[in-house]
C-alpha positions in Angstrom: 0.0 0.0 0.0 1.2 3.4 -0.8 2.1 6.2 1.8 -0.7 8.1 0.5 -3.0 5.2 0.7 -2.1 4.9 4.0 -2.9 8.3 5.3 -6.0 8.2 3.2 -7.4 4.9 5.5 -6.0 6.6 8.7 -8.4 9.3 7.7 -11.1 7.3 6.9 -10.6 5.7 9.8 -10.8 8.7 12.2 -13.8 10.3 10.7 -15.7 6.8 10.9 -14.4 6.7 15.1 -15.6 10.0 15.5 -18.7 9.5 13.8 -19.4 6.4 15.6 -19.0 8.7 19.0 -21.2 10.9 17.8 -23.7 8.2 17.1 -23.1 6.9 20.4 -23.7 9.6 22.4 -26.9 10.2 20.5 -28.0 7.4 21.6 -27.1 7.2 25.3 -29.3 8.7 28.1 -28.1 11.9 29.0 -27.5 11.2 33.1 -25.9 14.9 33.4 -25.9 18.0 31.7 -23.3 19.3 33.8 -21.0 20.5 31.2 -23.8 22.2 29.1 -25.0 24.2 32.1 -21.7 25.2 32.5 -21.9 26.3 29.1 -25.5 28.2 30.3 -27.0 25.6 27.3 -31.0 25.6 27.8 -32.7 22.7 29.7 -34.2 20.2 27.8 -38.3 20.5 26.7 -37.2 24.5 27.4 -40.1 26.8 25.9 -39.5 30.0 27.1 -38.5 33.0 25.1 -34.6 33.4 24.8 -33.2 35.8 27.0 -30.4 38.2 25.5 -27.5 38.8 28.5 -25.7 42.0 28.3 -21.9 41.4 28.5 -19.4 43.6 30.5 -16.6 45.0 27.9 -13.2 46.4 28.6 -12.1 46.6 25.2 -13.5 49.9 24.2 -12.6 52.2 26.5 -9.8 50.3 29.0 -12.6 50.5 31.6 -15.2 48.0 32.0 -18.5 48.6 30.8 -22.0 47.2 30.2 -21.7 46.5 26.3 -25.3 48.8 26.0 -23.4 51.7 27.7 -20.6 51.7 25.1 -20.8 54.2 22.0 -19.1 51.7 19.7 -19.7 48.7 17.5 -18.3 45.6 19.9 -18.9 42.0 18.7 -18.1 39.8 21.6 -17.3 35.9 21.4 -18.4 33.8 23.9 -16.7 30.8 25.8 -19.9 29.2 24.5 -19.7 30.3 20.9 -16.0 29.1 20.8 -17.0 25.9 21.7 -19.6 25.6 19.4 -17.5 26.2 16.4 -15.4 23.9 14.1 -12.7 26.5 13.9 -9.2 25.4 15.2 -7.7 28.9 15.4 -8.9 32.5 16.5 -8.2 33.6 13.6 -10.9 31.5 11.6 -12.6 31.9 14.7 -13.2 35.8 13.8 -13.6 35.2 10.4 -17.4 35.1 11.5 -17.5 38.8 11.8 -17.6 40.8 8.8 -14.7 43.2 8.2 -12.3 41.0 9.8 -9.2 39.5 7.5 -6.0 38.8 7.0 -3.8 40.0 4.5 -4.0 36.7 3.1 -7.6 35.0 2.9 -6.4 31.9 3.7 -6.0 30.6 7.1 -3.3 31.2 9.7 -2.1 26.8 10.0 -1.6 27.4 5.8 -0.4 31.1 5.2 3.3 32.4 6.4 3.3 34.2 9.4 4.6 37.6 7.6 1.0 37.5 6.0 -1.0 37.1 9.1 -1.5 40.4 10.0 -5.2 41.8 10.6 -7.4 44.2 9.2 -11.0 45.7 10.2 -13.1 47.3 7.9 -10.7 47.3 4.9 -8.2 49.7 6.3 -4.4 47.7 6.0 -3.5 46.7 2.2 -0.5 45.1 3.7 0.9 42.0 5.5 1.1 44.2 9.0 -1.9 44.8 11.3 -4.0 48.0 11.5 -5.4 46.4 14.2 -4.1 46.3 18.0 -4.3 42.7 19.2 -4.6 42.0 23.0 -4.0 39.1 25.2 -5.4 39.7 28.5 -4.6 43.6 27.5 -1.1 43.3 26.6 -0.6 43.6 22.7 -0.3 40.4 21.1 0.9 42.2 17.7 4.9 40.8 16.8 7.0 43.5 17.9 9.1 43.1 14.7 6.5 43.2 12.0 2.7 43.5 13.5 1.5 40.5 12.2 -0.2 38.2 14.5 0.5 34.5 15.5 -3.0 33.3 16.3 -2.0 29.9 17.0 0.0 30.9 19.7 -4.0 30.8 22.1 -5.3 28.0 22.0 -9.2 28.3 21.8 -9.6 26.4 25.2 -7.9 28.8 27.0 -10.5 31.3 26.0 -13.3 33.2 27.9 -14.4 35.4 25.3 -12.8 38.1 22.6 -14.0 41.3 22.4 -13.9 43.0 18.6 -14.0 47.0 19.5 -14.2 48.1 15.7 -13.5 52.0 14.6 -10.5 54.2 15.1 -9.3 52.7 19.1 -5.8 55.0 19.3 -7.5 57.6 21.7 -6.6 55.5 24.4 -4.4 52.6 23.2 -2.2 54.6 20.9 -0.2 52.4 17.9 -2.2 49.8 15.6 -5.5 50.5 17.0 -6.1 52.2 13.6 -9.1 50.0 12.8 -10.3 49.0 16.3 -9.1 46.5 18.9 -9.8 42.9 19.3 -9.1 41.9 23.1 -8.6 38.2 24.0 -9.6 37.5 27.1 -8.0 34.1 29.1 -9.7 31.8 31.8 -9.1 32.6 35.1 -8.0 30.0 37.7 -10.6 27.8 39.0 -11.0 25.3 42.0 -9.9 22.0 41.0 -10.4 21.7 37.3 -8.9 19.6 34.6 -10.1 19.5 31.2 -8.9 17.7 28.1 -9.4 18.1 24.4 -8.4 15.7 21.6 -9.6 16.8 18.5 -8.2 14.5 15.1 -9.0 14.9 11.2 -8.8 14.5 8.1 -4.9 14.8 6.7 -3.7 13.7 9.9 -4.8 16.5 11.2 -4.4 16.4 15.4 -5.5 18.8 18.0 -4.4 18.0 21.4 -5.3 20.4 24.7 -4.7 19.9 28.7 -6.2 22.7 30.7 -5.7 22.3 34.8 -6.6 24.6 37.0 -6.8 25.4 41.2 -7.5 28.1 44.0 -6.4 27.1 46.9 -8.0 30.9 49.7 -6.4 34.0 47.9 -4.2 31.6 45.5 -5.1 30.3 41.9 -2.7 28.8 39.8 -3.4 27.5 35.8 -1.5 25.2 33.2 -2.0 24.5 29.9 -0.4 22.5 27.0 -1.5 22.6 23.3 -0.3 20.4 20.8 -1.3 20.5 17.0 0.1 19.2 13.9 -1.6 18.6 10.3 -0.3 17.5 6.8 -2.0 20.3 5.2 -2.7 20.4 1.7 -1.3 21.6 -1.8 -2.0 25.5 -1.8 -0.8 25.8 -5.2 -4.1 25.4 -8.1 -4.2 22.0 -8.8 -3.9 22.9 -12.6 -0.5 24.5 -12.2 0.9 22.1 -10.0 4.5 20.2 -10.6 6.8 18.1 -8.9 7.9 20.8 -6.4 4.4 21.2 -5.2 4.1 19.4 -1.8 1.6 20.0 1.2 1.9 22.6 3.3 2.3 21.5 6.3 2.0 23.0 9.7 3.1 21.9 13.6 3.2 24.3 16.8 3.6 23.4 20.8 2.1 26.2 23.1 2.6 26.6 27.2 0.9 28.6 29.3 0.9 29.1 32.8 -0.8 32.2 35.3 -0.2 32.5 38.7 -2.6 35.0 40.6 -2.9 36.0 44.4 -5.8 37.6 45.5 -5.8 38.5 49.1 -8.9 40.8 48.9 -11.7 42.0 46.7 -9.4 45.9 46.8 -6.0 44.0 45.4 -4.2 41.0 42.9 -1.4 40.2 41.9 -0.4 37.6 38.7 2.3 36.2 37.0 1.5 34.8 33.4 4.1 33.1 30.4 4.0 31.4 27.4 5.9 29.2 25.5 5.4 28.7 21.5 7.0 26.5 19.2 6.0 26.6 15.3 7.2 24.8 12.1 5.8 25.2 9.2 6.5 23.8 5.5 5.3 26.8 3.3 4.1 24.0 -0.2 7.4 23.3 -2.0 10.1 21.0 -0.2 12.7 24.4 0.2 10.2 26.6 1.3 10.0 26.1 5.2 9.8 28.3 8.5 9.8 28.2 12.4 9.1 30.4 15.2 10.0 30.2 18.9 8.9 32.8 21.2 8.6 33.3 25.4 6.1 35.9 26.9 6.2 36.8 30.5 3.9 39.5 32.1 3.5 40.4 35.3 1.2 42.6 37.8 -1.5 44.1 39.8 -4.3 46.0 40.8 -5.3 47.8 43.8 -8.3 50.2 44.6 -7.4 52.7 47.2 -9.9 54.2 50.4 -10.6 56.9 47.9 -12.5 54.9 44.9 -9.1 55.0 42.5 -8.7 51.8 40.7 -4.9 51.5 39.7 -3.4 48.8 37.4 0.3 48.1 36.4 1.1 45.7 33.8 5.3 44.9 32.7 6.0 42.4 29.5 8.1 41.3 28.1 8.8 38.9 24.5 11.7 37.0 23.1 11.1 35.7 20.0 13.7 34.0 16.7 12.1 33.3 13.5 13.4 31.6 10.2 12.1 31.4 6.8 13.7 30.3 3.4 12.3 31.1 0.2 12.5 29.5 -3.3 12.3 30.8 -7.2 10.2 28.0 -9.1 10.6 27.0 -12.5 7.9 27.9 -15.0 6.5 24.1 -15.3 7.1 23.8 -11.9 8.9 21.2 -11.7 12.3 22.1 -10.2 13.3 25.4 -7.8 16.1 27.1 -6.9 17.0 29.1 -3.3 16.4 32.7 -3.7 16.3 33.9 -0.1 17.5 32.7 3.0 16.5 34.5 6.6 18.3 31.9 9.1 17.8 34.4 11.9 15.2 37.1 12.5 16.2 38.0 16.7 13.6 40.2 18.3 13.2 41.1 22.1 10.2 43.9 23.2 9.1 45.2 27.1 6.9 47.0 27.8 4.7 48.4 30.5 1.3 50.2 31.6 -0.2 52.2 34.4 -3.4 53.4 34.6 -5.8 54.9 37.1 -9.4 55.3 36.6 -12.1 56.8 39.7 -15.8 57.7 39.3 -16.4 61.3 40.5 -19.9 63.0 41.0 -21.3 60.3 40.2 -21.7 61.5 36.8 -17.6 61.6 35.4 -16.0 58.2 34.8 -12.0 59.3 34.7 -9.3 57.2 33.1 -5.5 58.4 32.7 -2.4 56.2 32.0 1.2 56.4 30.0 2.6 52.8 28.0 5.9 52.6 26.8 7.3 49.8 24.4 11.0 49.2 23.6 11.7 47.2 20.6 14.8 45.4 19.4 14.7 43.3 16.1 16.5 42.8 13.3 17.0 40.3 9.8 20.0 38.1 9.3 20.1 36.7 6.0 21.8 35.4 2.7 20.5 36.3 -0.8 21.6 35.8 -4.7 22.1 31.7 -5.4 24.9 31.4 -7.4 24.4 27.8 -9.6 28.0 27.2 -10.0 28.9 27.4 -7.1 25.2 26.4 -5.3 25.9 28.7 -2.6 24.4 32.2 -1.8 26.9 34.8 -2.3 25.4 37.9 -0.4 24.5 38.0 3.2 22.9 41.1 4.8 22.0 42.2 8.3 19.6 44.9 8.5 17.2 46.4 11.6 17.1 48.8 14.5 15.2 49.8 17.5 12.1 51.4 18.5 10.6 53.2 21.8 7.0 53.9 21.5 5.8 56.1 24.5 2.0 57.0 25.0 0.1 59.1 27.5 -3.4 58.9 27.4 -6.7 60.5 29.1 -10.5 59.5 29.0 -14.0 61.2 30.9 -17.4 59.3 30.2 -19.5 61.9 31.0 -22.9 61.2 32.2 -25.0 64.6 31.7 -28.3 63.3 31.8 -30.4 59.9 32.2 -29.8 57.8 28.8 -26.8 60.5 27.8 -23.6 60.0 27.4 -20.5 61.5 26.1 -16.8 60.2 26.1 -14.1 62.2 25.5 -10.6 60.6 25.3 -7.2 61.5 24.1 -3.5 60.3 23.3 -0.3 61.7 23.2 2.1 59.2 21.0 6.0 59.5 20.5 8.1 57.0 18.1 11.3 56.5 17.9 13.5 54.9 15.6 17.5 54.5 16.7 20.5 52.6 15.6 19.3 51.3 12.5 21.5 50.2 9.9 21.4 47.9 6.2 24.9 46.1 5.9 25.5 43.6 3.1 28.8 41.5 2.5 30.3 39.3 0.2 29.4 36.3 1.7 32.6 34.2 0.7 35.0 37.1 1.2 33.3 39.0 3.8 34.0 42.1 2.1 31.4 45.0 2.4 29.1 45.7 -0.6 26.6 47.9 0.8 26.5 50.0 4.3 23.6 52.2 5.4 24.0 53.7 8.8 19.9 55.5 9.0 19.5 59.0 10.8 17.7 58.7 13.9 13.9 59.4 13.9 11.1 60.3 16.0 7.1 61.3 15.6 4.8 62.9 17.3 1.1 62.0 17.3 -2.4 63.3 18.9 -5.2 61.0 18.7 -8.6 62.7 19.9 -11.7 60.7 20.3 -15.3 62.1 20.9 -18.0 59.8 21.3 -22.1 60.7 22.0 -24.3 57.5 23.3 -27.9 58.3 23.3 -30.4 55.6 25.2 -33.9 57.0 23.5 -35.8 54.0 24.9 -35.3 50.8 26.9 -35.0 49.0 23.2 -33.2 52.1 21.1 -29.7 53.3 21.3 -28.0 55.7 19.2 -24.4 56.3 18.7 -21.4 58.6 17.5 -18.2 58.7 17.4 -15.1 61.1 15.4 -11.9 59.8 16.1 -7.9 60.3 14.6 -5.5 57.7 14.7 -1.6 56.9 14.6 0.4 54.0 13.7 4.3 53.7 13.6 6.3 51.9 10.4 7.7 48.6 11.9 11.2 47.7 11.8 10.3 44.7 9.4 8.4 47.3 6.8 12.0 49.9 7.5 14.4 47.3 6.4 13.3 44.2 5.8 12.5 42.2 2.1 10.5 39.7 1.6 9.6 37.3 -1.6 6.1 35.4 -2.4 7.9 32.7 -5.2 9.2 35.1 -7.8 7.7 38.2 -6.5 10.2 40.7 -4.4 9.6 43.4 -1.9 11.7 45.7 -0.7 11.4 47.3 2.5 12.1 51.4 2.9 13.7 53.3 5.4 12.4 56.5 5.1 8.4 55.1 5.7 6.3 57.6 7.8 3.6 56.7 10.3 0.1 56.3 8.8 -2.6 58.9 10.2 -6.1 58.3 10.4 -9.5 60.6 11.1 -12.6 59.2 10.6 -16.1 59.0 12.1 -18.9 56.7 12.3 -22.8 56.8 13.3 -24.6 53.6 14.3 -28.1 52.0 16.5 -28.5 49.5 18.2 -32.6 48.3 18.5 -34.2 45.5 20.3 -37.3 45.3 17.9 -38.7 42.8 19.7 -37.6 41.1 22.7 -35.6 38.0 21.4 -35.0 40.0 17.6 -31.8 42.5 18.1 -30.2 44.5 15.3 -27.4 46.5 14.9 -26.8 49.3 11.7 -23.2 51.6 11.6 -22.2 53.7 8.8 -18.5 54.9 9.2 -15.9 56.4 7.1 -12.2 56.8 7.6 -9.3 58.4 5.9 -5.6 57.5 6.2 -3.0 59.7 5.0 0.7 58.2 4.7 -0.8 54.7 4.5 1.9 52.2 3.5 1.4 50.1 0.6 3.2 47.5 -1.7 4.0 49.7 -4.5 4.8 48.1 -7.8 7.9 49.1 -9.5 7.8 46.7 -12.4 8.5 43.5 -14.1 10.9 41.7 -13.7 13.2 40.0 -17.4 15.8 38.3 -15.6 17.8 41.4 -14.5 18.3 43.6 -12.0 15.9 46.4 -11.3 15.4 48.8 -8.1 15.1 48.8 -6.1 15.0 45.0 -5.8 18.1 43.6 -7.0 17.6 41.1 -9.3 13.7 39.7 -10.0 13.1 36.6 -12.2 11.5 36.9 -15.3 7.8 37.5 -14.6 8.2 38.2 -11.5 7.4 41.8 -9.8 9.2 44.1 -8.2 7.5 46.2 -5.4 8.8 48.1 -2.6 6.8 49.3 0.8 5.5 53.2 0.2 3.5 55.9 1.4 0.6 56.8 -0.8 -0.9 60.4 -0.2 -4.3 59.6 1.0 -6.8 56.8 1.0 -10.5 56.6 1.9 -12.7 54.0 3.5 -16.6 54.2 3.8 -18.9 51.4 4.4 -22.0 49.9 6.8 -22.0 47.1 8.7 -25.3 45.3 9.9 -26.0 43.2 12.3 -29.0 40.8 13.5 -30.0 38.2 16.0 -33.1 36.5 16.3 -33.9 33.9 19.0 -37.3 32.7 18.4 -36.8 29.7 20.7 -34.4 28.4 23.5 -33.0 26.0 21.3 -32.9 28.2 18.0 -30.5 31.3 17.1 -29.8 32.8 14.1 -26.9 35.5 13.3 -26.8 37.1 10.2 -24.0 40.3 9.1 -23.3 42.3 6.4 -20.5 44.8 5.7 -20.2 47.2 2.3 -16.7 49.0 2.2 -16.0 50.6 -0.2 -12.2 51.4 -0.5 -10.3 54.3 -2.5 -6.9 55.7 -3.2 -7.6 59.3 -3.4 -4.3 60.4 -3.9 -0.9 59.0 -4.7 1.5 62.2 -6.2 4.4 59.4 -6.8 2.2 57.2 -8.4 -0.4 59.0 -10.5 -1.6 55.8 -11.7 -2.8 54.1 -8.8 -5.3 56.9 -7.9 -8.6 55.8 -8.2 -8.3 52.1 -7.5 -9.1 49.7 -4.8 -6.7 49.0 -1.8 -5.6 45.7 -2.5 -7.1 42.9 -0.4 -9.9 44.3 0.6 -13.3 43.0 -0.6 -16.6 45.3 -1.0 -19.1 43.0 0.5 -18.7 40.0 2.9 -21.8 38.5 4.6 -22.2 35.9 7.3 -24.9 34.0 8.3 -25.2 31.1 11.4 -27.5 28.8 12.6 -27.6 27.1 15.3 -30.0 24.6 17.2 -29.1 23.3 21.2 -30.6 20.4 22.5 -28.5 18.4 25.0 -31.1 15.7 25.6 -30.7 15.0 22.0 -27.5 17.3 19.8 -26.2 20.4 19.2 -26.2 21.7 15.6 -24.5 24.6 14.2 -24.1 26.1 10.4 -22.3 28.8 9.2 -22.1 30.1 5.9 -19.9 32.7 4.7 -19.6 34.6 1.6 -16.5 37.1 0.6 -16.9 39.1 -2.5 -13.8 39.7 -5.2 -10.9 42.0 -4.3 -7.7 42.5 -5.5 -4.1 41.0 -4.7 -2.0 44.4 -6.0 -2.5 47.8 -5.7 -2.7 48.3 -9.8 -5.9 46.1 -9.4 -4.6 43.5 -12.5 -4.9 40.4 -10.1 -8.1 40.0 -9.2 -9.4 37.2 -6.8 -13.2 36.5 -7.3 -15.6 35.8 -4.6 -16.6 32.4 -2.8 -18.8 31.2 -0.5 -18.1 28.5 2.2 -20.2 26.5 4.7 -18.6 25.0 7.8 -20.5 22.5 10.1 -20.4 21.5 13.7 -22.4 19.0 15.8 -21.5 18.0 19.0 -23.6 16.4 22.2 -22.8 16.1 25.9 -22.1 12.5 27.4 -22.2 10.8 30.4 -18.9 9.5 31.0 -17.9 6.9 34.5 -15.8 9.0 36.9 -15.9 12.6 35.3 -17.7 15.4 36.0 -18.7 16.1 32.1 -18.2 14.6 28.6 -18.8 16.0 25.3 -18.1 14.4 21.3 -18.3 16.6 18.4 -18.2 16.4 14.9 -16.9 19.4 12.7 -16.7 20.0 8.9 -15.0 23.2 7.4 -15.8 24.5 3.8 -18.6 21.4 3.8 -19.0 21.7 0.0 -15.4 21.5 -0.7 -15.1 24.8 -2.5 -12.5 25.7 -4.3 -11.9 29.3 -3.8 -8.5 31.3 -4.6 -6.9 33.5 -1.7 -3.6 34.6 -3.2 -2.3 35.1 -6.9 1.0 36.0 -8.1 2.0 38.3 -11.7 3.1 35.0 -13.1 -0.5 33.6 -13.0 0.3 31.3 -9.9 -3.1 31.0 -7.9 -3.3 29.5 -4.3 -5.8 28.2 -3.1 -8.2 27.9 0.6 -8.5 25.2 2.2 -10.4 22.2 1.1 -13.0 20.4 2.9 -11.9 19.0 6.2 -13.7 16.8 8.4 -12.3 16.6 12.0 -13.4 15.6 15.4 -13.2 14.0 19.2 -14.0 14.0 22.9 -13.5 16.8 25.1 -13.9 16.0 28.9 -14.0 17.5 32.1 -11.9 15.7 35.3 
């Protein structure tokens, strides 16, 4: 039997197990619900109306708040909703919620991690973030190039996530351009222990050990993930050759939090992280890994006076490799173009903030962050054939300090007013930055940039109006600016996607932002709940992958030399672009056991002005689709299963900022079922089956000047037993 006969019955023969649990636990009396009223699941024969909860948020406004009271458009994730969904990552996680991408469509186990980072509401036409990531509150955002590894929380550690969408920087300063998206962990818990093993199709394995304890003002947690998957071939199965191979993808994640609470007034915690990623990026010399440590630590303490302080310090150490190939045209040989055996980067950080209610009616926040970052590329470039060697090595990079001081008053004038006013002093830094390339068998120098010092200054206002016209009817506002710093990977660094180069620039400026937004929220009846915004934004100094031409097999700049067909493009600031769009919202419950979500987002994106670059005014921003609708269904039962059904449709966009590659639309249904099960000796059982893109779509999420189209992720059918000790 062949090796791919093989791993075709080991996949046949984990569906059919997992099925057969499924089928099992269907049929088996349910003696205890206990781990679906954790989950606050309804009762079986429930016929009462469903009741809609109303969630405390700190995303918004670094406070917490009822989610009603906040004059912004939050989406939060439940620890029930995670569990419900097939997803295996946060990232595809939040792919439910309109507005929400990657620079990449695809997801984060298939796409390189320099293409991870995350947009909301279209503003980012580039592989780094516009939007600030949290874990816990510290930013989650890689402190070399903004991206975001999402595999680095695993869903079981999750309580909920929190998406704050619209301009954020008035009180977290740099990324928050298109909002925040807060991840917020599970907190220690008396004696508990729960497992996950989750397997698939293309032995595809999720493993997860969550234990927990509070033993009087102490709690302690630990968790290990474990995942691994053969992955598929990204590459269009019409334009494959021999070099095209599965991409495959394998990561480890720690965690651990230590907390000490000796009264309701004061904590304390410790928290870290380990994360270990290897990836094989679809042809046998294209490969990376990442290994990373996080540690944070602190505290908070309300005084006799009502003040509420926090401190948080932090602190990540992080290496990352990646090689990089130049295919043949048939595809079926490659040669190394690009070698990064070393990419060091080291970051702390740390925040205080104080916050006190006074009169009653003023809700006070004030607080200064600082950031240090370190990073830099080691690399070789330029495959020589006789001598099948790389004859160029550079080292390029530099540091950052990023320093914030920010101030916020939700003012309460009246009964069902309120108005927020917030604000945010920002200072970058950029220091001992240099590009220094070297003959790499003779060591001698070929190119030495030594770059000035730099350093920006920012203020980001935010006004916000919240008006409660009835029990049922809110109505919102909001006019914001925003600020986010080049990183040190856009500054110096190049990268390649097969035969297509770009080239970083050191003289990038931040990107600016002002922009507003108008929205209501309306319970029309009492389990039907809707949600309408209208926002537009402008960015000027966004940074964008310019394209400087094609390549013929010879050098061009400022890219060295590109491979015939290939494309030069180096990292820019356009003049000015403009984003305008609605997102809509609704949720109907009609029954305890029935919900149904449906959203909508129009944005439409436009580069208004681009001196350097006539041509390019008028167009799209690249990667960013016009319309993107989501719609769920689900159905809870736990006397008899659990049903849930998402479909999800993207419209076309475009992979380059000349709008010549175009990407068309898709739609995709993913599938989970799962029931609860009474297992001998534990406190709560569950089995669940999961299928992603059901239909087995083909869809394309990436497309390169030659005509090379990649491909999401076929269907995938994967499942297991999760249980509580």
């Amino acid at each position: 039997m062949s090796l791919a006969s093989k791993a075709t019955s080991r996949s046949y023969s984990m569906i059919i197990t997992v099925a057969g649990l499924v089928a099992l636990g269907a049929l088996m009396p349910l003696s205890s619900i206990a781990w679906a009223a954790d989950a606050g699941s309804p009762t079986p024969g429930g016929t009462e109306e469903a009741v809609r909860l109303d969630p405390v948020v700190v995303s918004a406004g670094r406070v917490e708040q009822r989610l009603r009271d906040v004059p912004a458009n939050v989406t939060v994730i439940t620890r029930e909703e995670i569990r419900q969904s097939p997803a295996r990552t946060v990232d595809d996680l939040l792919r439910q919620i309109p507005g929400f991408s990657l620079f990449r469509r695809s997801s984060s186990l298939v796409t390189h991690p320099t293409a991870q980072g995350v947009s909301l509401r279209g503003i980012g036409p580039s592989g780094v973030s516009r939007t600030l990531v949290l874990l816990d509150g510290v930013p989650l955002n890689d402190p070399f190039g903004g991206w975001v590894y999402w595999s680095k929380v695993p869903l079981e550690s999750i309580e909920r996530i929190e998406v704050a969408r619209g301009g954020g920087s008035g009180v977290w300063g740099n990324y928050a351009l298109g909002g925040v998206i807060n991840i917020i962990t599970r907190r220690p818990e008396a004696r508990v222990a729960q497992a996950k093993l989750d397997v698939g199709t293309r032995d595809t394995v999720d493993a997860d050990l969550l234990m927990s304890h509070v033993a009087g003002p102490w709690g302690v947690s630990l968790e290990g993930n474990y995942f691994d998957t053969d992955g598929y071939k990204i590459v269009k199965k019409s334009q494959r050759g021999d070099i095209d191979v599965q991409a495959t993808s394998n990561h480890k994640t720690f965690n651990g939090r230590v907390e000490y609470t000796p009264s309701s007034a004061s904590s304390l915690f410790l928290a870290g992280s380990f994360f270990r990623e290897d990836r094989g990026n679809g042809t046998p010399l294209q490969e990376n890994s990442t290994e990373t440590g996080y540690m944070a630590t602190g505290g908070r303490l309300r005084t006799a006076d009502g003040s509420d302080w926090q401190l948080t310090l932090f602190s990540h150490l992080q290496t990352f490799d990646s090689t990089f190939a130049s295919p043949a045209a048939d595809r079926n040989s490659e040669t190394p173009a690009l070698n990064q055996f070393d990419v060091p980067s080291t970051d702390a950080g740390v925040n205080l903030q104080w916050s006190k209610r006074v009169l009653q009616s003023h809700l006070l926040t004030a607080g200064t962050d600082i950031r240090w970052i370190d990073g830099e590329t080691n690399e070789f470039f330029t495959f020589n054939q006789t001598l099948q060697d790389f004859t160029r090595r550079r080292k390029a990079g530099g540091e950052q300090l990023l320093t914030g001081a920010y101030f916020q008053d939700i003012f309460t004038p009246a009964p069902g007013w309120q108005v927020t006013v917030a604000g945010r002093f920002d200072s970058w830094q950029s220091f001992d930055a240099s590009r220094v390339e070297r003959n790499k068998q003779t060591g001698a120098i070929t190119r030495n940039n030594q770059f000035d010092d730099r350093d920006e200054f920012a203020f980001s206002p935010k006004v916000a109006l919240l008006y409660q016209a009835t029990d049922l009817l809110s109505l919102r506002s909001s006019f914001y600016k925003g600020f986010r710093a080049p990183t040190i990977n856009e500054l110096f660094r190049p990268f390649r996607v097969r035969n297509d180069i770009t080239e970083g620039n050191a003289d990038l400026d931040p990107e600016r932002l002002i922009g507003g937004e108008v929205g209501m929220d309306y319970a029309i009846a009492r389990n039907l709940f809707s949600r309408l915004t209208a926002f537009w934004n402008e960015v000027k100094d966004p940074v964008v992958n310019v394209t400087k031409g094609i390549g013929q097999g010879d050098v061009m700049e400022p890219c060295g030399f590109v491979p015939t067909g290939g494309v030069c493009r180096q990292r820019e600031n356009l003049d000015r672009t403009r984003i305008r769009g609605i997102e809509a919202e609704l949720e109907y419950r009609p029954h305890l056991n029935w919900t149904m979500l449906g959203s909508y987002l129009y944005s439409h994106t436009e580069i208004l002005s681009a001196p350097n670059q006539p041509e390019l005014e008028g167009k799209r921003i690249a990667q960013v689709p016009r319309h993107q609708f989501t719609l769920k269904l689900n159905y809870t039962n736990p006397a008899l299963i659990n049903v849930s059904v998402q479909g999800r449709w993207v419209g076309d966009q475009f992979e380059d900022d000349l709008n010549s590659l175009k990407l068309g639309d898709y739609f995709v249904v993913d599938l989970m079922v799962w029931r609860s099960i009474p297992l001998p000796k534990l406190s709560a059982g569950e089995v669940f089956l999961a299928v992603e893109n059901l239909f087995d779509r083909t869809y394309e999420v990436a497309k390169t000047a030659d005509g090379i189209i990649t491909t999401g992720m076929p269907v995938l059918v994967h499942g297991g037993l999760r249980v509580r000790f």
